[in-house]
C-alpha positions in Angstrom: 75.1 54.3 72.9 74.8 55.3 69.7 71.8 52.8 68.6 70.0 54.3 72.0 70.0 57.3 70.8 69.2 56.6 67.0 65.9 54.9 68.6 64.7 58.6 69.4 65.0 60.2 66.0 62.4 59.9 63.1 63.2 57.6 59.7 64.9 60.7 58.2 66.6 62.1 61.0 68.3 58.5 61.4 70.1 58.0 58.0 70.2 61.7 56.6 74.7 61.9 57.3 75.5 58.3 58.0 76.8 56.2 55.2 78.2 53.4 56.4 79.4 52.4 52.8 82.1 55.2 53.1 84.9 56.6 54.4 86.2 55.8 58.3 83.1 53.9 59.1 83.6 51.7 56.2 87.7 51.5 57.0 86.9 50.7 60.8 84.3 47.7 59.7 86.4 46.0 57.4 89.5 46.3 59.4 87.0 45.1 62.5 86.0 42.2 60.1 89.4 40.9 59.3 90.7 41.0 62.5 87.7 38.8 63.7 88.3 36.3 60.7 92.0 36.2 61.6 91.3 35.4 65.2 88.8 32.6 64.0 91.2 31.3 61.2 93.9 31.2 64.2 91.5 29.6 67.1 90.3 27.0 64.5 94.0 26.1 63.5 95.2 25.9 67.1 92.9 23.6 68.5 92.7 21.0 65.5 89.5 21.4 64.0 88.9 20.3 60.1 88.6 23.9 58.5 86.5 22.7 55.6 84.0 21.4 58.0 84.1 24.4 59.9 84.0 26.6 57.1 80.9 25.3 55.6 79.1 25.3 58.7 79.5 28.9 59.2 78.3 29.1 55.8 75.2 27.4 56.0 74.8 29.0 59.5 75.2 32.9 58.2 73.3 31.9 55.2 70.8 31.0 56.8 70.2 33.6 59.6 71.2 36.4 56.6 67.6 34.9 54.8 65.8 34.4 57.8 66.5 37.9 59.4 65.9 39.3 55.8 62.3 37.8 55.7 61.7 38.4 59.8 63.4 41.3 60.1 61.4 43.9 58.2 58.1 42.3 60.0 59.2 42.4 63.4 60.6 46.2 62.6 57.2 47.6 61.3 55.5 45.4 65.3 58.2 46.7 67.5 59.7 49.4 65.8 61.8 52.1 68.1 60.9 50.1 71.3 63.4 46.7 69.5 66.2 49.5 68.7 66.0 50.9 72.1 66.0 47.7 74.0 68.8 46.3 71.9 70.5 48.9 72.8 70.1 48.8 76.2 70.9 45.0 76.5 74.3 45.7 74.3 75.3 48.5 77.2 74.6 45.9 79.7 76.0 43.2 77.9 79.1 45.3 77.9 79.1 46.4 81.4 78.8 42.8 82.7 82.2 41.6 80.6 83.6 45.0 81.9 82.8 44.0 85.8 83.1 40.6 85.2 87.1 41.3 84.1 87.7 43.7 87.0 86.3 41.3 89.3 89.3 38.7 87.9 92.3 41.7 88.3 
């Protein structure tokens, strides 16, 4: 919801009392981040795959979108601007509300 709304304020407005380099949103990513690496780590282990394989393709793969988003990125921002934050947003929300129904559909 959050990036929704973010997509209505002005440059200033946006950043002005987040930093997301401190305190609880800083303890929530890395703790976030280490539980999604440990999960991986796990998965990887469990079904048999050769880590130093896998490890260098995510690598090369995060590598590479991390340079390609960091050249793109800052284009396609000034072209689409609030309407990209808002519709990201929006598919997120939906993304979430289709694992949501597709689990109580399951129970």
């Amino acid at each position: 919801m959050r990036m929704v709304w973010q997509s209505f304020k002005n440059e200033d407005e946006k950043y002005r009392d987040s930093d997301p380099t401190r305190g609880w949103s800083l303890l929530v990513l890395a703790l976030a981040t280490s539980q999604d690496a440990l999960a991986t780590g796990l998965s990887l282990a469990v079904i048999g795959i050769n880590i130093w394989v896998a490890s260098l393709v995510i690598g090369v793969t995060a590598f590479s979108m991390t340079w390609l988003a960091s050249r793109v990125g800052p284009l396609l921002g000034k072209a689409f601007g609030r309407r990209a934050e808002l519709a990201g947003g929006l598919i997120l929300i939906l993304i979430g509300f289709k694992i949501l129904f597709d689990h109580l559909g399951k129970s």
